[in-house]
N, C-alpha and C positions, 0 to 999 in steps of 0.2 A: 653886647654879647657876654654872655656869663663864662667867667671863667671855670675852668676843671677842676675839680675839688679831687685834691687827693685820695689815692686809696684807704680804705678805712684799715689802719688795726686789729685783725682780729679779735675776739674775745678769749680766746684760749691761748693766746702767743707766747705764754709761758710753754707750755708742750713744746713749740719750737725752740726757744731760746734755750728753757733749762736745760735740756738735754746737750745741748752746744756747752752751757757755761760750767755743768759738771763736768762733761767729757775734757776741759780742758784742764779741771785741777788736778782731775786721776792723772790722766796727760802726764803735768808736769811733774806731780810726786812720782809717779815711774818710773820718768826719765831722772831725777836724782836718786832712787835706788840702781839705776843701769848705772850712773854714773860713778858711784859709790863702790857698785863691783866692777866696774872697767879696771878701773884707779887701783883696787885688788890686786885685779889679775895681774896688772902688767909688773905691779911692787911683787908678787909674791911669784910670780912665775915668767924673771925675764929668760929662760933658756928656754922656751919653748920653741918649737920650728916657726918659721920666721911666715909659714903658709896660713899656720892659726893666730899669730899675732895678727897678719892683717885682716884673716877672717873675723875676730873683734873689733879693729878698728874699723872695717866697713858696715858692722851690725852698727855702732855708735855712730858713724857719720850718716846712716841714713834715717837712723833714730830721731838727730839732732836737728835734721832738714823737717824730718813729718811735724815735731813740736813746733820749728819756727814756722813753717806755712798754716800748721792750724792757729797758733796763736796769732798770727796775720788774718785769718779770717774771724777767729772770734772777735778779734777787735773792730774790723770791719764790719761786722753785724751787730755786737753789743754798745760801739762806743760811737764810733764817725757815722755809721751806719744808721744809728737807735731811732728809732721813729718812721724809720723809709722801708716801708713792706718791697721794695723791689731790689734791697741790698736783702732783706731778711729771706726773700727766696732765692738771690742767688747763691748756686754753689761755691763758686769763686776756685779756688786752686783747691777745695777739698777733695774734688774727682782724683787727683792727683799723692795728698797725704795720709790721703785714706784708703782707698780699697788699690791705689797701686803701689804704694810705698806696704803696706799690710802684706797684699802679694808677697811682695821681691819679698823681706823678710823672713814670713812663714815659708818663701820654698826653699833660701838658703839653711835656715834650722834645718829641716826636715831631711833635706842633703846629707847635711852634718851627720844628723842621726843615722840613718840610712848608708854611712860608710863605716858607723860603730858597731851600725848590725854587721855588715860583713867582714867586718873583723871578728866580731866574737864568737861568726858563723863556721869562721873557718874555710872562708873562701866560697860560702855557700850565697848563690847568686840568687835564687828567688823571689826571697822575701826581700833584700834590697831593693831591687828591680822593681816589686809592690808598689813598694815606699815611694820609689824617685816616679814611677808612675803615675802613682796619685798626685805626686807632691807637682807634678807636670800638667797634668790636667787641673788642678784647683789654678794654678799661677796662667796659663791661660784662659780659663773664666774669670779671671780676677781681674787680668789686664783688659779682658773685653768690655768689663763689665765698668771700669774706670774709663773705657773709650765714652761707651755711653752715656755716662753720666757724663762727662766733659762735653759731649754734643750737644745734650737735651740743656742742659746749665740752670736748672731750676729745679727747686725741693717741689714743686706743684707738678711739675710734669712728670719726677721720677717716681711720684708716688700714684699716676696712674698709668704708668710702665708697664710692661711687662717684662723684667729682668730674669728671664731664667738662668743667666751667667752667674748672679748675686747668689742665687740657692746653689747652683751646682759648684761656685767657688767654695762658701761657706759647708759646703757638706763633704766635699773634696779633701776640705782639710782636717774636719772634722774626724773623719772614716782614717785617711794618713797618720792625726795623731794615735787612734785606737791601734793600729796593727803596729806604731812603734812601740807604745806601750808593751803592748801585747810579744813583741816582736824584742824587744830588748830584755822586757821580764825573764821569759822562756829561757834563752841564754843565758844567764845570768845567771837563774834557777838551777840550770840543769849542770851548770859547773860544778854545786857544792861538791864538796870530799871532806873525811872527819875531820877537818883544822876547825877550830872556833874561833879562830882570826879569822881567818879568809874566810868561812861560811858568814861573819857578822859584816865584813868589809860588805860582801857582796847583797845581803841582808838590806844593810845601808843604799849603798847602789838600786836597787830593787824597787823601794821604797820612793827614793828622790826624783826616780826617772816615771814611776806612775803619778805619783803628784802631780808635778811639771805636766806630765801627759795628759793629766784628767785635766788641770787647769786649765789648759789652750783649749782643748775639745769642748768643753762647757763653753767658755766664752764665743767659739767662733757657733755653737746653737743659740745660746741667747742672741746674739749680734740676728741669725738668720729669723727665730721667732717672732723676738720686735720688728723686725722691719716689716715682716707680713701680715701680720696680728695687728697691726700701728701703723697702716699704710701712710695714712695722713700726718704725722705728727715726725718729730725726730729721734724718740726716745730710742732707735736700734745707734744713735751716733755716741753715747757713751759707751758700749762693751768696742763698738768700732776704732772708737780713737784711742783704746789703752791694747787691742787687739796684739798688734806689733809689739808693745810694750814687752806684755807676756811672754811672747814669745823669745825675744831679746833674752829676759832677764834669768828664762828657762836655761838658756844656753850659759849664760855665763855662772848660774847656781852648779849646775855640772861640772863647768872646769873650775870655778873654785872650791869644791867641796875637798876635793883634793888635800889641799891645805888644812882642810876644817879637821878631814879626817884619821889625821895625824895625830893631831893632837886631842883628839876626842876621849875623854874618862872611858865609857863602855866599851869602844876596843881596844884601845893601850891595856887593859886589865882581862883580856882573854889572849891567849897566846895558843900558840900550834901547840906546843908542849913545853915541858920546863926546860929544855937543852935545845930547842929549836925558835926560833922566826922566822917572818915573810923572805928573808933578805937570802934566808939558806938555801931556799931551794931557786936561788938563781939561773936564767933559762940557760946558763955555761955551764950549770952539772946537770942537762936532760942532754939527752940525744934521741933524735926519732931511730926507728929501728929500718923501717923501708915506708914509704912513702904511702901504700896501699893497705899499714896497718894503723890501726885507731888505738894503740897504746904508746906510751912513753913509758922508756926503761932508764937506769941509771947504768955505771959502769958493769956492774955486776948483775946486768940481766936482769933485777929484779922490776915488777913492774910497780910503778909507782902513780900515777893520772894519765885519762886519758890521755887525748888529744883534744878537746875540746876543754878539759876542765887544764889542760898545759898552756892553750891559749891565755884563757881569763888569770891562769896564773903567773902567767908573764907579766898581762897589764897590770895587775894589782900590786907587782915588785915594784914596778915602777912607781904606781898608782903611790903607794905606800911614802916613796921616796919623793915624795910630794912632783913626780918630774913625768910622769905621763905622757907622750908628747912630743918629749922635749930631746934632745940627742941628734944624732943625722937621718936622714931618711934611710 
């Protein structure tokens, strides 16, 4: 009786593997740039509320886990694995570091941002609501779409799947980055008043927060193009495995920038005027006039910012004093 000859090795099994053995190096360079401004944050900003301390500590604990499972499967496939087409198709715990650890991630960001809009909204509930909307329907096509792949447990069969959780996650988030973009810019925008400090502070802000935004946004369309464009192959598992990455490191660019922005040459060298800074107009010399008017007066009636550009000029006192954040609730 002739024995069974093993499955052959594909001829193209570089398409599977490479795309596994890069996504693990971006992987872990990422993960020591997250690491690098973790170590930042917490040196440069320990008085912050102790709600967003642990909101970075659980972006990096879950960060920590996605790298260790995937570099448990890369090794599983590239090394103990190497040669055995039915370790190379299975998923192994990727269903899990991937599209549901990517989830959780990108919906805690998104949160995040989506309570900075309605801060700088002024209590305006909408566009938040948008935001957490979206950010709620991609994290549930995420986590459905992580069920799946855990069930079916093979790259052969998810690749003739038909996941429409994968599209509708990936585009979920996609659309959530564009409207915070969109959604923080506007804000932000519409606060200038003639200071050239604070019009450049906010300038800066403007800038960091559409980067960040367009970055993830790109990333999680490339992630959706590959995988459908490249049914057969793995190439959508490199933007997938630094996905989260992104997004992590978006968050922590923001609250560090703070510190950056301090000491930054191009604003420390523009100033509100020669006898004034950010520090004088302290939100202890505004007072609101009645609650249904949209100016802020000073003692003497006179009017000085909105109400909307009195919000952002709050944050920015703080912003300024590197301490954002940080105080009592």
């Amino acid at each position: 009786m002739a024995t069974p000859q093993p499955p052959v090795i594909p001829p193209d099994v570089a398409k599977l593997t490479g795309p596994l053995l890069l996504g693990q190096f971006f992987n872990w360079g990422l993960f020591g740039v997250l690491t690098v401004q973790v170590y930042f944050y917490y040196l440069a900003f320990p008085s912050d509320r102790q709600r967003q301390h642990s909101l970075v500590l659980c972006i990096f604990a879950l960060e920590a886990i996605q790298t260790l499972l995937g570099t448990s499967d890369g090794f599983r496939i590239l090394a103990t694995g190497w040669g055995n087409v039915v370790e190379l198709d299975k998923v192994g715990a990727l269903w899990f570091s991937y599209p549901l650890l990517n989830t959780i991630v990108s919906f805690i960001v998104q949160l995040f941002y989506a309570w900075r809009i309605y801060v700088l909204s002024i209590n305006n509930m909408w566009l938040p609501i948008i935001v957490a909307t979206l950010s709620v329907v991609q994290f549930i096509a995420g986590a459905y779409e992580a069920s799946v792949t855990h069930r079916l447990g093979s790259f052969s069969q998810l690749a003739t799947s038909d996941i429409w959780s994968g599209a509708l996650h990936l585009t979920g988030s996609a659309v959530c980055d564009v409207v915070i973009v969109v959604g923080m810019s506007y804000y932000l925008d519409r606060s200038k008043i003639g200071f050239r400090r604070f019009n450049a502070l906010l300038g800066k802000l403007v800038r960091i927060t559409v980067e960040t935004g367009f970055l993830c946004m790109a990333l999680a369309i490339v992630d959706m193009a590959l995988f459908f464009a490249y049914r057969r192959t793995n190439y959508h598992t490199v933007p997938a495995s630094v996905l989260s990455k992104i997004y992590s490191n978006s968050l922590l660019v923001v609250l560090n920038t703070r510190a950056r922005m301090t000491g930054d040459p191009e604003l420390e060298s523009t100033n509100f005027d020669q006898s004034m800074s950010l520090s004088f107009y302290h939100p202890s010399q505004f007072q609101h006039t009645t609650r249904t008017m949209d100016l802020v007066t000073d003692e003497s009636g006179t009017c000085i910012v909105n109400r909307a550009q009195y919000i952002t000029l709050e944050l920015l006192a703080w912003w300024d004093k590197g301490a954002i954040g940080s105080g009592e609730d």
